[in-house]
VEXDREN-2710 file (C-alpha; in Angstrom, 1 decimal):
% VEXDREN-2710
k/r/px/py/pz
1/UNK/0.0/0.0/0.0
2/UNK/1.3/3.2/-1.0
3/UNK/3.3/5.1/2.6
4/UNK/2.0/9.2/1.8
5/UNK/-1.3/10.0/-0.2
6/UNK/-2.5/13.4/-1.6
7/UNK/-4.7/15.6/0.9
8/UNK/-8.2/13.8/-0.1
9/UNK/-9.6/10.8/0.1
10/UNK/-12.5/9.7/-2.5
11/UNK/-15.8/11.1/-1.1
12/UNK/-18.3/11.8/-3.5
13/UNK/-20.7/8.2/-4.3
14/UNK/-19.6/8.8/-8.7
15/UNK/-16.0/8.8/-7.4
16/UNK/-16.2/6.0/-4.8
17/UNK/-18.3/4.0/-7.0
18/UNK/-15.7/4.2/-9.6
19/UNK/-13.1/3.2/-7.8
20/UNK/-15.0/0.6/-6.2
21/UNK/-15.8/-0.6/-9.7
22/UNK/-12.9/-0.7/-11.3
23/UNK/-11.5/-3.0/-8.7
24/UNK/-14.4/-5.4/-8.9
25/UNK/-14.2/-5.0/-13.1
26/UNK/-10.0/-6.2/-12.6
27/UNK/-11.0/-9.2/-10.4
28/UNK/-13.6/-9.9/-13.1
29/UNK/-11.0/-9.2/-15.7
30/UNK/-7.9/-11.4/-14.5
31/UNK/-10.8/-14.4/-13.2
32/UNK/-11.9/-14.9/-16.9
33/UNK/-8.3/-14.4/-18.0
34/UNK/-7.4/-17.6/-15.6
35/UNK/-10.1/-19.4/-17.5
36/UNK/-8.3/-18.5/-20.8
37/UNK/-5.0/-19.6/-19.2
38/UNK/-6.2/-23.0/-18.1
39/UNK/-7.7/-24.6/-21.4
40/UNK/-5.1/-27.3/-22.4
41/UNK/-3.2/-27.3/-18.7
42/UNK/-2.6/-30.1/-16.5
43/UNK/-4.4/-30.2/-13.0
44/UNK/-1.1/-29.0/-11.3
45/UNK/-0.7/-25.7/-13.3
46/UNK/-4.8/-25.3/-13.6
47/UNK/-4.5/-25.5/-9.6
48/UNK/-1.5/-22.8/-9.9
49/UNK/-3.8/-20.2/-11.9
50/UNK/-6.5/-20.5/-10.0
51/UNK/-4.0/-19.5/-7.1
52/UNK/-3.0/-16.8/-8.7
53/UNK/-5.9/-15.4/-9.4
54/UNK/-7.1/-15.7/-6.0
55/UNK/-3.5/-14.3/-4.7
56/UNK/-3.7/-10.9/-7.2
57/UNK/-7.7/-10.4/-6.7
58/UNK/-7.3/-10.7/-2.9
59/UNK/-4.7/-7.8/-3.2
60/UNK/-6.1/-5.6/-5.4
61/UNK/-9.3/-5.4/-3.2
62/UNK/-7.9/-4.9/-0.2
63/UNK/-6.1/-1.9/-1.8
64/UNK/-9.3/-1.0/-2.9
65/UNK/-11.0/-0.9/0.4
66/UNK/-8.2/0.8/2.3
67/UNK/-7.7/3.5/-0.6
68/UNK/-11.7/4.6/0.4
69/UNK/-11.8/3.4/3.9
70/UNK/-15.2/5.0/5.5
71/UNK/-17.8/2.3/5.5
72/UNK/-16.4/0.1/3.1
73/UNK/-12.9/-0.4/4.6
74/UNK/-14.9/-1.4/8.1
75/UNK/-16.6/-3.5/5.8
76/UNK/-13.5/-4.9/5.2
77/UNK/-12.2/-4.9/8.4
78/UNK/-15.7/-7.3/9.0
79/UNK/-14.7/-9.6/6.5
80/UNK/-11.4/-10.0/7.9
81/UNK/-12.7/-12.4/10.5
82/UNK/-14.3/-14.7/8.4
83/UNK/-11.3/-16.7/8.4
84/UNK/-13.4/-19.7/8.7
85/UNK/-15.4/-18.9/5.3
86/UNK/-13.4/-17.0/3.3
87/UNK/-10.4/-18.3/1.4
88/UNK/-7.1/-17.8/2.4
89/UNK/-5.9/-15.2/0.5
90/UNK/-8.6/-12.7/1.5
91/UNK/-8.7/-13.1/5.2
92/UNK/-5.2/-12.4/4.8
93/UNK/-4.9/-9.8/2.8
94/UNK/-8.2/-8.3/4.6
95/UNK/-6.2/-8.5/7.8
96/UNK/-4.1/-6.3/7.2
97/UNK/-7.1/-3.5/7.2
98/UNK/-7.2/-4.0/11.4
99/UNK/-4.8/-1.8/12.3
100/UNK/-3.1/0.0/8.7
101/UNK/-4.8/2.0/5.9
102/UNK/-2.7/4.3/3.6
103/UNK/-2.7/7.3/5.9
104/UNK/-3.1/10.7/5.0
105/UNK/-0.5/13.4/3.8
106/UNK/1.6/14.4/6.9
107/UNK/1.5/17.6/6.2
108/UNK/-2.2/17.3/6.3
109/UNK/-2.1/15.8/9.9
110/UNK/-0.7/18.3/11.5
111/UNK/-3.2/21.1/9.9
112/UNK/-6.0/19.2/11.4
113/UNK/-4.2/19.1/14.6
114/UNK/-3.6/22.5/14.1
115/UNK/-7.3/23.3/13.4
116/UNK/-8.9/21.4/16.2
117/UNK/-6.8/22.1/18.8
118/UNK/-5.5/25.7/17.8
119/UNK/-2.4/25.5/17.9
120/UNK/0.5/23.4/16.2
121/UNK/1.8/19.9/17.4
122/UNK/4.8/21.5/18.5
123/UNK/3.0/23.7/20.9
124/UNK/1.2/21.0/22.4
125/UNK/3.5/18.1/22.4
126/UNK/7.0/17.8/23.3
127/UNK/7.2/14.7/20.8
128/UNK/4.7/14.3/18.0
129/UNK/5.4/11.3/15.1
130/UNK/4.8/12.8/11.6
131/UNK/4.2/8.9/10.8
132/UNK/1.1/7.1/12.2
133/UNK/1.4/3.9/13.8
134/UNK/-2.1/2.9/13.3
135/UNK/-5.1/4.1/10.2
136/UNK/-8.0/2.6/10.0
137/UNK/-11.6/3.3/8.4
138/UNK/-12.1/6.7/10.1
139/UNK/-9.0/8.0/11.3
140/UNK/-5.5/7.5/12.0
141/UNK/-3.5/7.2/15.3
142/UNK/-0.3/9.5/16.1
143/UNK/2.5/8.5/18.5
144/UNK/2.8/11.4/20.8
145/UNK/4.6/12.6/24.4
146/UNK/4.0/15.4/26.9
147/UNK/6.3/17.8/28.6
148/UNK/5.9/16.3/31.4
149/UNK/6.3/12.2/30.2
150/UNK/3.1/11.1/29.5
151/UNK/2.7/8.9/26.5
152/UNK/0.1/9.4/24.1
153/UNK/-1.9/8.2/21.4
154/UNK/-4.0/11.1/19.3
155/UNK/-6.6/9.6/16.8
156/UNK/-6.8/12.1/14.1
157/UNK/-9.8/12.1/11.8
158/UNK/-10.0/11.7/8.0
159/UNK/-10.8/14.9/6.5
160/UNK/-13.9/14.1/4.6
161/UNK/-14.7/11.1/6.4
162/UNK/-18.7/12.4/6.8
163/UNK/-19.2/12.9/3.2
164/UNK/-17.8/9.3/2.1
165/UNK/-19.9/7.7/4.8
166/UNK/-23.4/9.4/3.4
167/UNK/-21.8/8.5/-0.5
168/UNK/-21.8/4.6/0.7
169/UNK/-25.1/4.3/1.8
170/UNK/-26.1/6.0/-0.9
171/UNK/-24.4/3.6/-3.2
172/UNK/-25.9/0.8/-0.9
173/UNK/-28.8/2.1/-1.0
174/UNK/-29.3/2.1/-4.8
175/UNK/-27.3/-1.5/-5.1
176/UNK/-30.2/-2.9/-2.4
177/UNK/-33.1/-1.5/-4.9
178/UNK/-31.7/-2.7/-8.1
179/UNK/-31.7/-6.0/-6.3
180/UNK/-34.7/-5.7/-5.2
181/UNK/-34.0/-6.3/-2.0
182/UNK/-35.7/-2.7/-0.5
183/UNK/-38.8/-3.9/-1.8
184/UNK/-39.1/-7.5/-1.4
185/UNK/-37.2/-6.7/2.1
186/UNK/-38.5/-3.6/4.2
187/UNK/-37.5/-4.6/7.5
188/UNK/-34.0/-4.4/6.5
189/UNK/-34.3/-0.3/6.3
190/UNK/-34.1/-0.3/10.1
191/UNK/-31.0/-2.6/10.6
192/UNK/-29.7/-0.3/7.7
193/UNK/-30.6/2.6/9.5
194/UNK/-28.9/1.3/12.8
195/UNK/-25.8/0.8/10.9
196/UNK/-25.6/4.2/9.9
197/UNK/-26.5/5.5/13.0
198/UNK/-23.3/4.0/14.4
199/UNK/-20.7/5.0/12.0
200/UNK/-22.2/8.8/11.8
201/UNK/-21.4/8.2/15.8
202/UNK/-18.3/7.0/15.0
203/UNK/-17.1/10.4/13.7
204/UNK/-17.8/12.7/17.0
205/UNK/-14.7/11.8/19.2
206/UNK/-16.4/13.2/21.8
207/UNK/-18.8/10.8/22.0
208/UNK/-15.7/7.9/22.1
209/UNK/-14.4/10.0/24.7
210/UNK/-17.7/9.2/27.0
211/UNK/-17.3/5.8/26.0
212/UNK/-14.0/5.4/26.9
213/UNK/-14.6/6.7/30.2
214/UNK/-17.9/5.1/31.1
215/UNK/-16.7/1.9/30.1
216/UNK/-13.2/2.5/32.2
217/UNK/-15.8/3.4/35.4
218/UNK/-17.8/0.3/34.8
219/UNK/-14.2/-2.1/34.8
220/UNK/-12.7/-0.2/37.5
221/UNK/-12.6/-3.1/39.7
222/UNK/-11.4/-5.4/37.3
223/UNK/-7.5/-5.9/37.2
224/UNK/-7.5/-7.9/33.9
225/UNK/-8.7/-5.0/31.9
226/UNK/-7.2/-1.5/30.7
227/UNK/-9.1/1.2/29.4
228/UNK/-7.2/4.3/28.1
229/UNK/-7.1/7.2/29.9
230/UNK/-8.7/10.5/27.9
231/UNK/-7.2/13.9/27.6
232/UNK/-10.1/16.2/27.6
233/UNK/-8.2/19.3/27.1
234/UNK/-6.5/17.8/24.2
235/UNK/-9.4/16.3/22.7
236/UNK/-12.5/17.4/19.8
237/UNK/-14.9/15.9/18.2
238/UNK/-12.2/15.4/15.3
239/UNK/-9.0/14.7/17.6
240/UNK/-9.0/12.2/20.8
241/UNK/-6.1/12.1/22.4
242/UNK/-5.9/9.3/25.4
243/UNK/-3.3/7.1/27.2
244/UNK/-1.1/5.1/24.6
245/UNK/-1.4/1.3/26.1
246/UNK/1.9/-1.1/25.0
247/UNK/0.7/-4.8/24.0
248/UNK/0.6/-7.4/21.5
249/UNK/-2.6/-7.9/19.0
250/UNK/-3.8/-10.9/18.0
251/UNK/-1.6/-12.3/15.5
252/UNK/1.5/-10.7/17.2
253/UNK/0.8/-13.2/20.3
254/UNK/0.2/-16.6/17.5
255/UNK/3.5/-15.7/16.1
256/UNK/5.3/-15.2/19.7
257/UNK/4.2/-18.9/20.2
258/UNK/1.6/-18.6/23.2
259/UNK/0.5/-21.8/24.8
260/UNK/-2.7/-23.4/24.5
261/UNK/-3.7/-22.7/28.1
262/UNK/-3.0/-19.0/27.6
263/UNK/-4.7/-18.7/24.2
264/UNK/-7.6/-20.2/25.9
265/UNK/-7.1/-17.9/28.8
266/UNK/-7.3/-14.9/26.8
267/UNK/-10.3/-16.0/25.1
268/UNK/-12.2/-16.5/27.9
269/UNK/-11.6/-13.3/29.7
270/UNK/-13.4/-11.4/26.6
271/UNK/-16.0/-14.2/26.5
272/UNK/-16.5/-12.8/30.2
273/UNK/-16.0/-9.5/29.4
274/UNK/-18.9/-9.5/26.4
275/UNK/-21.4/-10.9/28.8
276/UNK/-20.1/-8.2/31.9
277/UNK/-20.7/-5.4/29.7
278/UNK/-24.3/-6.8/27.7
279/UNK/-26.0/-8.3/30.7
280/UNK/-24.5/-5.9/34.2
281/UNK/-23.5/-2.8/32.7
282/UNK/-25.8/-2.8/29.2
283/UNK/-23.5/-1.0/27.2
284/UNK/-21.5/-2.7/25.2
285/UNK/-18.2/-2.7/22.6
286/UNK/-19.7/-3.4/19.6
287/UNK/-16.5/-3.7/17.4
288/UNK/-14.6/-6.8/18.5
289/UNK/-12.0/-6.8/15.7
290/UNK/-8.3/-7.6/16.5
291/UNK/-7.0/-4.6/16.9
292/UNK/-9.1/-3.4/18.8
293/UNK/-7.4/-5.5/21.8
294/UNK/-3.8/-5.7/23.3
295/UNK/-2.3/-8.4/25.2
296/UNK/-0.3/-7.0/27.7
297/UNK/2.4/-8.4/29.7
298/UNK/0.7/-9.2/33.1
299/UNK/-1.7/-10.7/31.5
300/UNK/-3.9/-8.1/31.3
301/UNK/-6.4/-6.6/27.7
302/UNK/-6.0/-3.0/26.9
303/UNK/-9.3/-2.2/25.5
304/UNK/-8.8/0.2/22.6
305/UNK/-11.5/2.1/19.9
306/UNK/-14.9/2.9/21.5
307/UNK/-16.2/4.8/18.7
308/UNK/-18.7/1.9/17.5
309/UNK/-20.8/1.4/20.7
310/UNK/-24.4/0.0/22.0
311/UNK/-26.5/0.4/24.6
312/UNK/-29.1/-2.1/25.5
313/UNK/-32.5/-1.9/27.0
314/UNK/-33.1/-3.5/30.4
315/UNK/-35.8/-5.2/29.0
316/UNK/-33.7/-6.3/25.9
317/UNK/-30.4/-7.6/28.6
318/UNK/-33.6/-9.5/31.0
319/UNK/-35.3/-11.3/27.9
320/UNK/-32.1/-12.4/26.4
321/UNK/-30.2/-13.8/29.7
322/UNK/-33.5/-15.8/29.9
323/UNK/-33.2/-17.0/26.7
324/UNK/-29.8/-18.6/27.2
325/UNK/-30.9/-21.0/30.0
326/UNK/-34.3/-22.3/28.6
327/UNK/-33.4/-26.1/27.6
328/UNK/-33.0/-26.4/23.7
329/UNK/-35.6/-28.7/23.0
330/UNK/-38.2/-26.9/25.2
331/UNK/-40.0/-25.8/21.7
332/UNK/-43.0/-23.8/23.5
333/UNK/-41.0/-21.9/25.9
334/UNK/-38.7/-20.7/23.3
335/UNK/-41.3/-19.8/21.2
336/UNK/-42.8/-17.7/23.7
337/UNK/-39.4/-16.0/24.5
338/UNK/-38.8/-15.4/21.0
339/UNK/-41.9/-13.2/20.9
340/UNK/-41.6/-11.7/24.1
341/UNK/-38.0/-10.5/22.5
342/UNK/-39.8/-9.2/19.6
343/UNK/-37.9/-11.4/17.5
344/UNK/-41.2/-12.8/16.2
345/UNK/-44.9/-11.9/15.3
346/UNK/-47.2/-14.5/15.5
347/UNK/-49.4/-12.8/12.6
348/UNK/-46.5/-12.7/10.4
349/UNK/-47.1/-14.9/7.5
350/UNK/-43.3/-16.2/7.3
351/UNK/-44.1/-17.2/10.8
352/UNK/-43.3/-20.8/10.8
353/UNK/-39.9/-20.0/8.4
354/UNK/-38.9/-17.5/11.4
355/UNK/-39.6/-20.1/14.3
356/UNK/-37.6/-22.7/12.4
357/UNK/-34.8/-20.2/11.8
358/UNK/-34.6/-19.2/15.2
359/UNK/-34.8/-22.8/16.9
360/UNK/-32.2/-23.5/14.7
361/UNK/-30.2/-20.3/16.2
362/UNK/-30.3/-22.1/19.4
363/UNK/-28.8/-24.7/19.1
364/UNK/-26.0/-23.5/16.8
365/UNK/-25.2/-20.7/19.3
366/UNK/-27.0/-20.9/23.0
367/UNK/-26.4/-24.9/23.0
368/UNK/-22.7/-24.3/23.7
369/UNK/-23.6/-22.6/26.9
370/UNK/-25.5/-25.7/28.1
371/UNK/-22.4/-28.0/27.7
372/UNK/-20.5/-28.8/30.4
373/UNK/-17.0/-29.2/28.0
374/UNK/-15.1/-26.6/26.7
375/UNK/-15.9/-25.6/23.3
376/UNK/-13.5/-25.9/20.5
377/UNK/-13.9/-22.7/18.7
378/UNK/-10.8/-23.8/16.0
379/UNK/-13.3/-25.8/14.3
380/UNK/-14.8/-23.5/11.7
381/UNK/-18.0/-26.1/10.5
382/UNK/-19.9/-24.4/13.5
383/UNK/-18.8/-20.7/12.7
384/UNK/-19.7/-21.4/8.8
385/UNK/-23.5/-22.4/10.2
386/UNK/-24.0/-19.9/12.6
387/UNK/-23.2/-17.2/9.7
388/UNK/-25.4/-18.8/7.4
389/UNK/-28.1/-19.0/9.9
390/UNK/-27.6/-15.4/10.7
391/UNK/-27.8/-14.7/7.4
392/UNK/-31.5/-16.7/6.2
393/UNK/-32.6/-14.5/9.5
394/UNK/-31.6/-11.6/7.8
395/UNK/-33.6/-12.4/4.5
396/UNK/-36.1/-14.2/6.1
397/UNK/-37.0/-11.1/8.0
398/UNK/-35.8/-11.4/11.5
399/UNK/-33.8/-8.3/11.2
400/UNK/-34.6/-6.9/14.8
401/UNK/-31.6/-4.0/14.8
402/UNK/-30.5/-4.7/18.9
403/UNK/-30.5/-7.9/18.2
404/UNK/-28.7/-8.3/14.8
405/UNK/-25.8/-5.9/16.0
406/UNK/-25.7/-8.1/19.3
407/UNK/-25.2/-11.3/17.5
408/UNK/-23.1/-9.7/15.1
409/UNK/-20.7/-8.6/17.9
410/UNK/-20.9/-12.0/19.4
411/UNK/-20.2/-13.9/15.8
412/UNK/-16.8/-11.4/15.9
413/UNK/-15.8/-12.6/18.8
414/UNK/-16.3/-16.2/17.9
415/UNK/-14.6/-15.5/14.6
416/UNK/-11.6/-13.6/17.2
417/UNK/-11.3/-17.1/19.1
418/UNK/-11.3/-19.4/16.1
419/UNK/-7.5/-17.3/14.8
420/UNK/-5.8/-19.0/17.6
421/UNK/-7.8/-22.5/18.5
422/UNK/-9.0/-20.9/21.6
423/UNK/-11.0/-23.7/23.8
424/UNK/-13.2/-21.8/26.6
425/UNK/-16.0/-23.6/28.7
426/UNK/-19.0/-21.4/28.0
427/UNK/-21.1/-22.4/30.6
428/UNK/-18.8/-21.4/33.5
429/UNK/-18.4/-18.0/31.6
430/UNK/-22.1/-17.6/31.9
431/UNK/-22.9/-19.1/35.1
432/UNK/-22.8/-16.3/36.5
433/UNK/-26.0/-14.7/35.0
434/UNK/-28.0/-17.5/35.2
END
C-alpha cells in the first residue's frame, strides 16, 4: 500500500463507485483471463492459476478498500474475520485493514491538529510522530509525548470522512433497490438505519471519549482490563487524544508462540468481558476486531476504539439472559421468548420459516452454553453455520436491529477465538448470569 497520499480521500458516491468498480471490473478481468490460461493445462498448473488469481484479486481489493476506507474499509475490516469462510488469501490480505490503511499526507495531519486544537503539534506536544502507527476506516492514530512524560496516542480524523460515509449508503442504497432487496425486504431499512446510525457516531470523538470513560468506570474493579485514559483538554470531536497502552494484537501473540492454556485464557476473559458489559453494565463494545485488543504483559487486555458502541435496553439484557438457560428442546417456551423478544410476530405470515430459523439459532449458538465441556472454537464447521443461519434470519425477515448488532458482535468474537484455536467452557463464563 502506497506510505504518503495526496490531501483527499474519495468522497463523493460517482468517485467512490468508480473506484469501487474498477477493482471489482479487474478481479472480473484477470478471473476470466485464468479461464483462458487454463484450457489445455494439467491439474497441477490449472491449480497454480487459479491461485493466482485468488492471490492478485485478494490484493487488489484490499487496496481498494483501504484507498476509500469509510464504511467500506470497516466493511473490510468485517470480513477479515471470516477466516473460517473466506479463502485464504482474502482473510489475509483483509487482515491487514485492522490496524493499517494508507494514511493521510503528513503535512495534512498536522493542519487538522492544528485546526482542532488551535495551535501546532509542536506547541502541544514535546514529541509528535509525523508517521502514524495505526489508520484505520475513520481515522488514523499518532504517537505522541507530553512535557511532562506522558505517552500518548492522538486519533486524528479523516478529512472528509462524513461525506464518504453518506456517498456509501447512498451507493448501498441504490445496489439494495436494483436487487430488489428494499422492496421484497422492508424490514431491513431499520437494521440499515442502525448501521448508519453507528458510523455517523463513530465520527464525533467526543462521543468515544464518554465511551471510553464510562466503560473504564464500569471495569474499574477489574485488574484484567485497561481502558485508556482521555485527555479532555487535548481532545475534539475530530481529535481524541488518550493514554497510549503497550501490547501485543492478535496475530502478534500466535507468532510469539503462546500456549494453548493462555490462548484459551485470553479468550475466555473477553468471552466474560462481552457478557459483563451486555447483561450488568448494558452498554457494550460493539466492534470486537483484533486490533481493537492488546495483550499486555501481566496478563492483562488494553481495550482500545470505543467509537462503535451499544447500549441495551433492560428489558432487551432480561429477555435475552432468559433465553440462554431455557433447555433447547423446550420448543413452547422458546417460542414464547422469542416473541416476548420481539424477534417474532405470531401474525407474520413467514411465521413458521422464522420459528424454524430461530430454533435453529439455538442450538447452533445458546447450546454451547448448556455443555458442560469446553468448546472448540478452532473448528470452523460451526462458525460457517451460525453465519449462514444469521444470514437466512436476515432475509427471512428477523432483522430486529438490537439484536442483529448483538449477535453480530458476538459472531466477531467467535470469529476472534477461532485465529488462535482458543477452547473456553462457555457455561462457566455464563454461570454467572444465570
Amino acid at each position: 500500500m502506497p506510505s504518503d497520499l495526496p490531501a483527499g480521500l474519495p468522497t463523493g458516491a460517482v468517485r467512490r463507485v468508480a473506484r469501487l468498480g474498477a477493482a471489482g471490473a479487474g478481479a472480473l478481468g484477470r478471473s476470466s483471463l485464468g479461464e483462458l490460461r487454463k484450457l489445455g493445462a494439467g491439474p497441477e498448473r490449472r491449480a497454480e492459476i487459479d491461485a493466482e488469481v485468488r492471490e492478485t484479486n485478494a490484493e487488489r481489493i484490499t487496496e481498494a478498500l483501504a484507498d476509500l476506507r469509510g464504511p467500506l474499509l470497516k466493511l473490510g475490516q468485517i470480513l477479515s474475520q471470516q477466516g473460517h469462510s473466506l479463502p485464504e488469501p482474502y482473510v489475509r490480505h483483509l487482515a491487514r485493514l485492522q490496524r493499517s490503511a494508507p494514511p493521510m499526507h503528513g503535512t495534512l495531519a498536522r493542519l487538522r491538529l492544528r485546526d482542532e486544537l488551535g495551535r501546532s503539534p509542536e506547541e502541544v506536544f514535546e514529541i509528535f510522530e509525523r508517521e502514524p502507527f495505526a489508520a484505520a476506516s475513520l481515522g488514523q492514530v499518532h504517537r505522541a509525548r507530553l512535557a511532562s512524560g506522558e505517552e500518548l496516542a492522538v486519533k486524528i480524523q479523516y478529512p472528509g470522512i462524513e461525506r464518504s460515509i453518506e456517498s456509501d449508503f447512498q451507493v448501498l442504497e441504490r445496489l439494495l433497490g436494483l436487487a430488489g432487496w428494499s422492496a421484497s425486504h422492508p424490514e431491513l431499512a431499520p437494521v440499515l438505519e442502525e448501521v448508519r446510525r453507528h458510523l455517523d457516531e463513530e465520527t464525533d470523538y467526543v462521543r468515544e471519549a464518554d465511551a471510553l470513560e464510562e466503560m473504564a468506570r464500569g471495569l474499574a474493579d477489574d485488574e484484567r482490563f485497561r481502558v485508556p485514559w482521555v485527555y479532555r483538554e487535548l481532545s475534539t470531536r475530530k481529535v481524541l487524544t488518550m493514554e497510549r497502552l503497550d501490547g501485543m494484537h492478535a496475530d502478534e501473540l500466535l507468532r510469539s508462540g503462546a500456549s494453548q492454556e493462555e490462548r484459551d485464557r485470553l479468550a475466555t476473559r473477553l468471552l466474560e468481558l462481552f457478557f459483563f458489559q451486555t447483561m450488568r453494565l448494558g452498554f457494550f463494545q460493539a466492534d470486537p476486531h483484533p486490533g481493537n485488543f492488546l495483550f499486555q504483559e501481566d496478563g492483562a487486555i488494553g481495550l482500545l476504539d470505543f467509537g462503535c458502541t451499544k447500549r441495551l435496553d433492560p428489558a432487551f439484557v432480561e429477555a435475552h439472559r432468559q433465553l440462554y438457560w431455557i433447555p433447547i428442546d423446550d420448543v413452547p417456551a422458546l417460542t414464547e421468548a422469542y416473541v416476548r423478544f420481539g424477534l417474532q410476530d405470531p401474525g407474520s405470515e413467514s411465521y413458521e420459516e422464522q420459528l424454524d430459523l430461530l430454533l435453529r439459532l439455538q442450538r447452533l449458538d445458546a447450546a454451547r452454553y448448556h455443555d458442560d465441556h469446553p468448546f472448540d472454537f478452532g473448528d470452523a464447521a460451526p462458525l460457517r453455520e451460525l453465519s449462514l443461519c444469521l444470514r437466512e434470519q436476515l432475509q427471512a425477515g428477523l432483522a430486529h436491529p438490537e439484536f442483529t448488532l448483538y449477535m453480530r458482535t458476538k459472531l466477531g468474537l467467535y470469529a476472534l477465538f477461532h485465529q488462535p484455536g482458543a477452547r473456553v467452557h462457555c457455561r462457566r463464563v455464563l454461570e454467572p448470569y444465570r
